[in-house]
MIFI-681885 format. One record per residue (C-alpha): residue in three letters; z, x, y. Coordinates in steps of 0.1 Angstrom, whole numbers, padded with zeros to 4 digits, always signed. Layout:
ALAZXY
...
//
This chain:
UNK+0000+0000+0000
UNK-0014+0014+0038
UNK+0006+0007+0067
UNK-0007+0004+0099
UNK+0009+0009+0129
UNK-0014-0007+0157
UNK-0002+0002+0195
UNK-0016-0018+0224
UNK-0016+0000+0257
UNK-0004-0026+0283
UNK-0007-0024+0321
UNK+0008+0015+0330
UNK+0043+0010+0345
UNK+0037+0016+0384
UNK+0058+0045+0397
UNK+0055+0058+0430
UNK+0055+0095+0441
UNK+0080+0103+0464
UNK+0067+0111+0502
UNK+0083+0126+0528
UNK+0063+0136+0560
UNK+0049+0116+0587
UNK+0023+0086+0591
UNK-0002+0090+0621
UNK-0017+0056+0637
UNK-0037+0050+0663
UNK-0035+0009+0667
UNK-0063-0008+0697
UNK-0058-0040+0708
UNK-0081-0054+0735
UNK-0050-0079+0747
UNK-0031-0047+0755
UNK-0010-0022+0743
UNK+0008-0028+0706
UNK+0042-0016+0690
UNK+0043-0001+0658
UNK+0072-0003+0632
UNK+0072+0014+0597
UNK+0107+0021+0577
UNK+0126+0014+0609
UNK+0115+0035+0633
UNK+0098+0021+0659
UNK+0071+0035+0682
UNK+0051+0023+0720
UNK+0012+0030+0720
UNK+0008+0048+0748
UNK-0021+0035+0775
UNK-0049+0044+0780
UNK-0065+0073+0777
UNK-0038+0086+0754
UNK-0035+0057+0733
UNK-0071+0078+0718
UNK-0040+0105+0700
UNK-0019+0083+0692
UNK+0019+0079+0676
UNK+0032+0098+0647
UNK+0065+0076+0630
UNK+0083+0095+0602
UNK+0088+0081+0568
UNK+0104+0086+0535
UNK+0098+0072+0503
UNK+0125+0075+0474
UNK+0109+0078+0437
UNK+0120+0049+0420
UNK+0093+0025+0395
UNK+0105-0010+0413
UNK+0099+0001+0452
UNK+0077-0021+0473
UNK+0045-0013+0488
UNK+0057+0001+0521
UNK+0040-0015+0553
UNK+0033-0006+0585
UNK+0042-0036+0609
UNK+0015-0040+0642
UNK+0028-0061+0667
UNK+0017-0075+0702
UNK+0043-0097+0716
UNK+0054-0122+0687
UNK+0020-0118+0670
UNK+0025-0095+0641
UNK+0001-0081+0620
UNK+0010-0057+0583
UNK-0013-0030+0566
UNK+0001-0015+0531
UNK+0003+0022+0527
UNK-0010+0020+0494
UNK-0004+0054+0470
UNK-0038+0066+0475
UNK-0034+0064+0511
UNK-0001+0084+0506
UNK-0010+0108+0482
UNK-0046+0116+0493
UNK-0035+0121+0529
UNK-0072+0099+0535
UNK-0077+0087+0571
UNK-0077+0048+0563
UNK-0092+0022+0589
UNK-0087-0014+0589
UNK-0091-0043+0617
UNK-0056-0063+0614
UNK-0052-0097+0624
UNK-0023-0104+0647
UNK-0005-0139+0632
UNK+0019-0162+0652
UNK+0032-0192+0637
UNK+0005-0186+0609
UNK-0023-0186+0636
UNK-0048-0154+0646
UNK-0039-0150+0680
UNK-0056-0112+0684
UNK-0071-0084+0664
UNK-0064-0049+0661
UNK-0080-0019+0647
UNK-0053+0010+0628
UNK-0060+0042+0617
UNK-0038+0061+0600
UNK-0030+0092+0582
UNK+0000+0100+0558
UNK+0008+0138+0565
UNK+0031+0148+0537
UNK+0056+0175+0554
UNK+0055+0196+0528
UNK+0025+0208+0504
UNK+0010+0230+0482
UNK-0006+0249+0506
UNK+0023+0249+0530
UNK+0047+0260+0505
UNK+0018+0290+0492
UNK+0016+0302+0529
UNK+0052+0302+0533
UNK+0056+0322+0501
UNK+0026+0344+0513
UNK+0043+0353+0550
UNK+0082+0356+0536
UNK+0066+0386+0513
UNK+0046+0404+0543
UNK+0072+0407+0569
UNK+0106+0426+0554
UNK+0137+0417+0573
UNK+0148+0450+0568
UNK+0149+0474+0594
UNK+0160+0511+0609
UNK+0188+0516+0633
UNK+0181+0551+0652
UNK+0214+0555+0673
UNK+0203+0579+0699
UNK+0234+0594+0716
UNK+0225+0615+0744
UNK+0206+0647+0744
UNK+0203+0682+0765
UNK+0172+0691+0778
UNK+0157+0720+0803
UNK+0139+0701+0832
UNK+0101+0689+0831
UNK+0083+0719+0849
UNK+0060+0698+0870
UNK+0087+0674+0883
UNK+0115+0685+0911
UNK+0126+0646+0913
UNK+0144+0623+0888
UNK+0130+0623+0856
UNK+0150+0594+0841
UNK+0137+0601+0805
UNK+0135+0575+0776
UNK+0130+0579+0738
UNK+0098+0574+0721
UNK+0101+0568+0680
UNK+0077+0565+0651
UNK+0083+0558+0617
UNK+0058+0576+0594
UNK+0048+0565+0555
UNK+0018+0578+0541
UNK-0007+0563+0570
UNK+0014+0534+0581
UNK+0031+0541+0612
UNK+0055+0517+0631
UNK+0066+0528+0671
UNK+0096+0515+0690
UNK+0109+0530+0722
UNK+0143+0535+0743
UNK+0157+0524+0774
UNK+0154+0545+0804
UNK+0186+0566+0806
UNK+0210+0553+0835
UNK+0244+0570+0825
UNK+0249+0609+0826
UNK+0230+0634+0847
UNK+0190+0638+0848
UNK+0192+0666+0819
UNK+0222+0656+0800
UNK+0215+0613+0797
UNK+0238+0595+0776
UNK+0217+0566+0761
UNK+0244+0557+0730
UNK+0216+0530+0720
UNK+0207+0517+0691
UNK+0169+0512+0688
UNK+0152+0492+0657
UNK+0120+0506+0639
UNK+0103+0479+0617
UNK+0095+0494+0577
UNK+0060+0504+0576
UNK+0043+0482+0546
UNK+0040+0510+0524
UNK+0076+0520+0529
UNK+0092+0486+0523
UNK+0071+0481+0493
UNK+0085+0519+0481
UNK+0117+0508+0488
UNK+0115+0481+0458
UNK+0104+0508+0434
UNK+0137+0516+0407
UNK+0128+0554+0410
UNK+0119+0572+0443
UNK+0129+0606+0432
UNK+0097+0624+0429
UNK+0083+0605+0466
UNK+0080+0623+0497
UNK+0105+0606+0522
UNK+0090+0590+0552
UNK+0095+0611+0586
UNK+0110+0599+0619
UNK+0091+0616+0652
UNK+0112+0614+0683
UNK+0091+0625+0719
UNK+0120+0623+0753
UNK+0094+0615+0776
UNK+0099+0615+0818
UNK+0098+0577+0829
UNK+0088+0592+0866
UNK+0055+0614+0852
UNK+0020+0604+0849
UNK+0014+0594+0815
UNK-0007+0622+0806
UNK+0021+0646+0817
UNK+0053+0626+0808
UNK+0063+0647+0773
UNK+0096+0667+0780
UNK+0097+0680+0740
UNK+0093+0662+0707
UNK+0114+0666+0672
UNK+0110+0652+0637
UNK+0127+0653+0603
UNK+0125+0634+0568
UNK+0146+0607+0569
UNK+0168+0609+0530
UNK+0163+0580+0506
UNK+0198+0572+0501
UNK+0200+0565+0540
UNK+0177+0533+0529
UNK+0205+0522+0508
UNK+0236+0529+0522
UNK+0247+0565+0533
UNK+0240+0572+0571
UNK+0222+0604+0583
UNK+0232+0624+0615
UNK+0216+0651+0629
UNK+0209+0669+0659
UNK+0172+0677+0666
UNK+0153+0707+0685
UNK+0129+0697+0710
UNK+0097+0717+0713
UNK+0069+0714+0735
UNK+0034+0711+0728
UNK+0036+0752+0727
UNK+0061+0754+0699
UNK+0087+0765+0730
UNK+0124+0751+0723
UNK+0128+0729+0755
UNK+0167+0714+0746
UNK+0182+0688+0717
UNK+0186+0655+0714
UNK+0221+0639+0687
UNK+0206+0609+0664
UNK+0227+0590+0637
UNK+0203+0568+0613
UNK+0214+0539+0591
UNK+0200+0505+0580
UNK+0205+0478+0608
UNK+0219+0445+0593
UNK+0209+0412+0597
UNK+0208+0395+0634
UNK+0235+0374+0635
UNK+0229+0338+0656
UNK+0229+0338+0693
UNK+0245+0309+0714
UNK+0235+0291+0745
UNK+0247+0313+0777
UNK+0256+0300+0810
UNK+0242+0323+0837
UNK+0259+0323+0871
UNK+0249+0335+0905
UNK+0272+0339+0938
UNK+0264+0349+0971
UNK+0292+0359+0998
UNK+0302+0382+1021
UNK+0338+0389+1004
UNK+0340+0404+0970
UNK+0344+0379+0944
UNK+0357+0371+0907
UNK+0337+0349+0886
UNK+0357+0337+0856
UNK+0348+0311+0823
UNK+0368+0299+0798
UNK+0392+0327+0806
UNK+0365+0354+0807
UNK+0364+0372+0840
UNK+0331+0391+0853
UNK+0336+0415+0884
UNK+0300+0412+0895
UNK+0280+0388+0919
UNK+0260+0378+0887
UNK+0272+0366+0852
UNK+0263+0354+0821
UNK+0285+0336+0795
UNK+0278+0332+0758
UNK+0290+0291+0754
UNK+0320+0286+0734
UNK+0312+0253+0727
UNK+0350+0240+0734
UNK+0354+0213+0764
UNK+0378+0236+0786
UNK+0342+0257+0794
UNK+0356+0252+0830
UNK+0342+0277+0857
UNK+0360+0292+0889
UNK+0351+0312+0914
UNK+0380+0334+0931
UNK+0381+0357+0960
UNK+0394+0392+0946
UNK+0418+0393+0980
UNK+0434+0357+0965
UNK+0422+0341+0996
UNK+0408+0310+0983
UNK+0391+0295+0952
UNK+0364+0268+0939
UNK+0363+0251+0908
UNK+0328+0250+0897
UNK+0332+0230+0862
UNK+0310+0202+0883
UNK+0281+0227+0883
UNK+0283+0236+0848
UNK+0281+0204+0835
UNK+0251+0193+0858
UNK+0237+0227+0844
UNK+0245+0220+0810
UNK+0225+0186+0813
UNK+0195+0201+0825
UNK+0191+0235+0797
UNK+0166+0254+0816
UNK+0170+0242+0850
UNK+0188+0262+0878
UNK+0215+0238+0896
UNK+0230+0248+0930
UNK+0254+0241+0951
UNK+0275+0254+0982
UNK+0317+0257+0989
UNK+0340+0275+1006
UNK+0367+0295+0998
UNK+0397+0301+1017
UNK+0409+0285+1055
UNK+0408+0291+1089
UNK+0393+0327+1101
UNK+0393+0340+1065
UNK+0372+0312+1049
UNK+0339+0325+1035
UNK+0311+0307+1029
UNK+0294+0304+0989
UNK+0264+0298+0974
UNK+0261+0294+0938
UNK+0234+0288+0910
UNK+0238+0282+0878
UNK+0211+0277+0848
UNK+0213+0274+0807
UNK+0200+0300+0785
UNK+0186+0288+0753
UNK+0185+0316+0729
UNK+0152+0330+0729
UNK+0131+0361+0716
UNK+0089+0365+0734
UNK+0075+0385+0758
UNK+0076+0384+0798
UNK+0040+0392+0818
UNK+0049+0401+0852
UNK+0018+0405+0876
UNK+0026+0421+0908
UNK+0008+0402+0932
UNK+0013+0422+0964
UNK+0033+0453+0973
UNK+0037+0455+1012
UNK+0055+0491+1007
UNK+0064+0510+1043
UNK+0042+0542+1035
UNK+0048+0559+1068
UNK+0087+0558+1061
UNK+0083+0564+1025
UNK+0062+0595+1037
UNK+0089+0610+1064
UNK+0110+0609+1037
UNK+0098+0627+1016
UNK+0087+0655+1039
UNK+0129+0655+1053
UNK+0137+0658+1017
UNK+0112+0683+1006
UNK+0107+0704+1036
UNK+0071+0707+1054
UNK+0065+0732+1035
UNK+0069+0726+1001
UNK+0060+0690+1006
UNK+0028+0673+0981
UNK+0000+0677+0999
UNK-0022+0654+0979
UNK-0024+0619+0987
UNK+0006+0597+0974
UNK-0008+0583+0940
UNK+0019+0553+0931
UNK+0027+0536+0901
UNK+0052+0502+0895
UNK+0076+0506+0863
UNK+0095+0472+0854
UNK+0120+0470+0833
UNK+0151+0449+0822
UNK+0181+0458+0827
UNK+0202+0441+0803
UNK+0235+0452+0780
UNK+0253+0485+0788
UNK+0225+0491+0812
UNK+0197+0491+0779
UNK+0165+0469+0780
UNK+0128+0468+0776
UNK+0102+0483+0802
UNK+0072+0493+0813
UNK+0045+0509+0835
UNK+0015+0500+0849
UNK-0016+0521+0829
UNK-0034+0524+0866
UNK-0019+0550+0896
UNK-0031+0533+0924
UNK-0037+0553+0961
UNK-0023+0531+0987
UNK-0006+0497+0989
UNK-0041+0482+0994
UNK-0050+0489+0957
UNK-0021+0464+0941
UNK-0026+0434+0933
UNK-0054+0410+0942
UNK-0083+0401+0912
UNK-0077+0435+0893
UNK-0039+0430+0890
UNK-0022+0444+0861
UNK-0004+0424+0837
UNK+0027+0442+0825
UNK+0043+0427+0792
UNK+0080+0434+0784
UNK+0097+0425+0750
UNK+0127+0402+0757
UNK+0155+0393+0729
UNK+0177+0374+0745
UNK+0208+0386+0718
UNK+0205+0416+0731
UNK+0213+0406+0768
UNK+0250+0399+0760
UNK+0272+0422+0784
UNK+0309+0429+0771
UNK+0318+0427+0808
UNK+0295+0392+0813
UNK+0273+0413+0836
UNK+0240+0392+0838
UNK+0210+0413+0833
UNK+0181+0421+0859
UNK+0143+0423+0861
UNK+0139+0457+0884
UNK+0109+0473+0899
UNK+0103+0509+0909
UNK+0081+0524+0930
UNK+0071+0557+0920
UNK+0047+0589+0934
UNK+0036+0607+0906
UNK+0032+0641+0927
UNK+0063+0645+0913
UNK+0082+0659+0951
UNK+0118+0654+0953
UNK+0114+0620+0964
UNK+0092+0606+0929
UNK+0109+0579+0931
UNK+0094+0557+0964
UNK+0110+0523+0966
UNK+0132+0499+0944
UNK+0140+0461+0942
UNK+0158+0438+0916
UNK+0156+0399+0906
UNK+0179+0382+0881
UNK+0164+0378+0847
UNK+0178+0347+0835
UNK+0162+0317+0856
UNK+0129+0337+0847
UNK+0136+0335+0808
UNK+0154+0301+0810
UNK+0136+0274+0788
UNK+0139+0237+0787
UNK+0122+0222+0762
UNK+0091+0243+0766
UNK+0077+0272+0749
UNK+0065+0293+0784
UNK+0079+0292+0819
UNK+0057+0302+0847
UNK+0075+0316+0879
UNK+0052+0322+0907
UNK+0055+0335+0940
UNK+0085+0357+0935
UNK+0095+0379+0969
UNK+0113+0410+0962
UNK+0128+0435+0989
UNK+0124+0467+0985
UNK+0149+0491+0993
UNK+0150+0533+0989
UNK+0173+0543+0961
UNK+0188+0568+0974
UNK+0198+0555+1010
UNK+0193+0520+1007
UNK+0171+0514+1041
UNK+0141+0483+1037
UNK+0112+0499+1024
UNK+0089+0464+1027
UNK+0084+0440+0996
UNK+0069+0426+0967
UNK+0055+0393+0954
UNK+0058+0390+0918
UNK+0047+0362+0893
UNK+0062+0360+0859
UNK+0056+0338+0826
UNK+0077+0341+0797
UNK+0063+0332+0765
UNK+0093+0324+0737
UNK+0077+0334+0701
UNK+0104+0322+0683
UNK+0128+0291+0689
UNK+0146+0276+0659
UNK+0131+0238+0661
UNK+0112+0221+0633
UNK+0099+0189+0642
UNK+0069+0158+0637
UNK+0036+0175+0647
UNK+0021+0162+0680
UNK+0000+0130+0683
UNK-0029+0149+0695
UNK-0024+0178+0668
UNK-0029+0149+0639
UNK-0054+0133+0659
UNK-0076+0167+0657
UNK-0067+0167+0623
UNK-0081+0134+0612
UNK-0114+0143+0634
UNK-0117+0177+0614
UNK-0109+0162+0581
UNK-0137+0134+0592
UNK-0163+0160+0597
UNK-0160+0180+0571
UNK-0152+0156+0545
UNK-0155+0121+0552
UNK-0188+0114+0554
UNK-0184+0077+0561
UNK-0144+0063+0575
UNK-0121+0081+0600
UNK-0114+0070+0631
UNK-0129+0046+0649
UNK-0125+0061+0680
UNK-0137+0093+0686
UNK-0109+0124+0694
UNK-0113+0140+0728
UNK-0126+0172+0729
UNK-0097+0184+0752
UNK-0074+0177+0719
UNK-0095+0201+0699
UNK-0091+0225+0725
//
């Protein structure tokens, strides 16, 4: 006797993927402008012409077999209209159109036509090009703490030299560069930097570094050049030094050394102390409240119990509500609670508040003004331009002839250059120099201005005293006289660098006075104009209505021969 088993395959038991992402409609209506609702959330249509981009509405759908179809709800007034996201619509990410009819009491009172796109947050693709960039950029990096060093002085420079570091990292034919800050503590020939400056791994060297058995590899080598900040660049090298840096400082020992410099000769030229270890990992920076006084007596600026001696501060944010602010006279004369500024500041991130008091009565009261703005913590770059440079040559001139004697005075024509830099934590910070040395003031600025970019990480602007760091500018002649160093003026940083909700901020228009540095008479002024760019801001968010609009035209043209929107996207979205 056979058995037979007979199996009958039913209807397939519906079970819906889950889907989490977004859902991008674009609803017309020729009675006006319709609200859309999907999963609770609840977006306007913009008018017209924007309505063309859009509204993106987030959504999430749980994987269980017995879920309903989820709808998106279309409504003008009380006439409400539904289209089903159907699984294919959701899983295929298709751009589906449909003309809805808008019911009330049962009865078509208007039409619409939706467009929509699902736009799954996270994919295949997505997830491969995350895996792809975590592998290409190593976290890892080297700490070069350069102390100070000793050096003979540059031979074709009798002024300041005000050296920095230079630094490469050498593996086979990678090569990564970093550079110093310009040396403002110790003399000219003795600077005292005590910096720590952070070389990126070459790729070859961080994909060595993963290898179980490096004793047979060449170490990579570290090349240091102390270079004069006040030289022309083809003249600016005071001596160079370089050593192989041990494999067991990539682990966990630290290396210190002291290094010969040698110039381009082979001659010995002075030494330079360097102590090299593995940095660790950046920790999180807060928000920072930046403060700014003007008055005529000497004041003490103090938050949340933190007291900073200078005119301007800047506060890493606690968070706690006693974040109050006051603003004393150092004499004791008077005071001014500024916790009202604060707040209004701390309202608007990004915006710089003001406001006006006085402290103290009588014949000893003294008049303030005081602005305040919120940092957002934030790494990019900072283009200044300088637009005009209305420098007093004929005083700059007598002064350097006093200073050098007739004499021994340069004889060639003054050939200037501007150097910006930042001057930021313990007096370190990014700068830079402009590539052209320019003969006369005429030559700044104008069409064939020079955009000069600095590296800003705003962690790394954090003062132990609350000092709040400056954008400076220097003058300089690169005859290299006594007197190299022509004029000087200084801005603060923060309202440059201080972001709402923005990526850039665009400062124009900037008027600097210039001032000598050594006797501080007016040497004339500067217009600068600034945009900060921030590369990196921790904020993951819906994609733009005009991104997914682009997005639904590209995916229209190159694969949808017929469908996609009904409207067409405008060009200045693609753009």
């Amino acid at each position: 006797q056979i058995g037979v088993r007979i199996r009958v395959n039913g209807p397939r038991s519906f079970k819906r993927r889950p889907f989490r992402g977004w859902v991008h409609c674009v609803a017309i209506c020729q009675q006006g402008p319709v609200s859309l609702a999907l999963e609770g959330s609840t977006e306007e249509m913009p008018p017209w012409p924007d309505a063309e981009n859009g509204v993106v509405l987030p959504l999430r759908v749980a994987n269980s077999s017995d879920a309903a179809t989820v709808s998106l709800e279309v409504s003008l007034g009380d006439a409400v209209g539904s289209l089903p996201l159907t699984t294919s619509i959701l899983d295929g990410g298709d751009v589906a159109s449909a003309t809805l009819d808008l019911l009330r009491d049962e009865e078509c009172v208007s039409t619409a036509r939706v467009t929509v796109q699902a736009l799954p947050g996270e994919t295949l693709l997505s997830r491969k090009l995350a895996t792809q960039e975590q592998t290409q950029v190593d976290p890892r990096r080297l700490s070069v703490k350069v102390k100070g060093a000793r050096f003979l002085e540059h031979p074709r420079c009798r002024g300041r030299i005000e050296a920095y570091v230079k630094l490469a990292l050498l593996c086979g034919d990678d090569e990564t560069q970093a550079r110093g800050s310009v040396a403002t503590r110790g003399t000219d020939t003795h600077p005292q930097w005590d910096e720590d400056v952070l070389l990126s791994l070459p790729r070859a060297l961080s994909l060595l570094l993963d290898a179980p058995d490096l004793r047979n590899m060449e170490p990579p080598s570290l090349t240091l050049t102390v270079v004069a900040s006040t030289m022309p660049s083809h003249d600016d090298n005071i001596g160079h030094a370089s050593l192989r840096v041990p494999w067991p400082t990539f682990t966990s020992s630290e290396e210190q050394a002291t290094l010969e410099l040698r110039d381009q000769a082979g001659a010995f030229r002075g030494e330079v102390d360097v102590c090299i270890t593995m940095a660790t990992e950046k920790t999180s920076t807060p928000s920072m409240l930046f403060l700014a006084t003007s008055c005529k007596a000497p004041l003490s600026l103090e938050s949340s119990g933190r007291t900073c001696a200078s005119t301007n501060a800047l506060w890493p944010l606690t968070g706690r509500d006693d974040d109050a602010l006051v603003v004393e006279r150092i004499d004791g004369a008077g005071l001014a609670d500024l916790s009202d500024l604060a707040l209004r500041a701390l309202a608007h991130p990004g915006t710089v508040e003001t406001c006006e008091d006085t402290l103290g009565r009588g014949h000893q009261a003294s008049h303030v003004q005081c602005e305040a703005c919120v940092l957002r913590p934030a790494t990019g770059s900072l283009e200044v331009v300088v637009e005009a440079l209305d420098l007093d040559e004929q005083a700059c001139e007598r002064a350097a002839r006093l200073t050098d004697g007739e004499a021994d005075a340069p004889s060639l024509p003054s050939r200037t250059f501007c150097r910006v830099s930042v001057k930021g934590s313990l007096g370190h910070g990014a700068h830079t120099r402009s590539t052209t040395s320019l003969v006369g003031k005429a030559a700044f600025g104008g069409p064939h201005a020079e955009k000069l970019s600095l590296e800003i990480d705003a962690s790394r602007l954090i003062d132990p005293l609350f000092v709040a760091p400056s954008l400076e500018i220097a003058v300089l002649d690169e005859r290299g006289g006594w007197r190299n160093r022509v004029a000087k003026g200084s801005v603060a940083l923060a309202p440059l660098i201080a972001l709402s909700t923005e990526r850039s901020k665009e400062t124009r228009g900037l008027v600097l006075a210039l001032e000598d540095p050594v006797t501080g008479a007016q040497r004339g002024s500067c217009t600068l104009s600034c945009a900060f760019k921030a590369v990196a801001i921790a904020s993951v968010g819906a994609p733009t209505p005009s991104q997914c609009a682009s997005a639904a035209l590209l995916k229209k043209v190159f694969f949808d021969c017929d469908g996609g929107p009904s409207h067409p996207v405008p060009r200045s979205v693609l753009l």
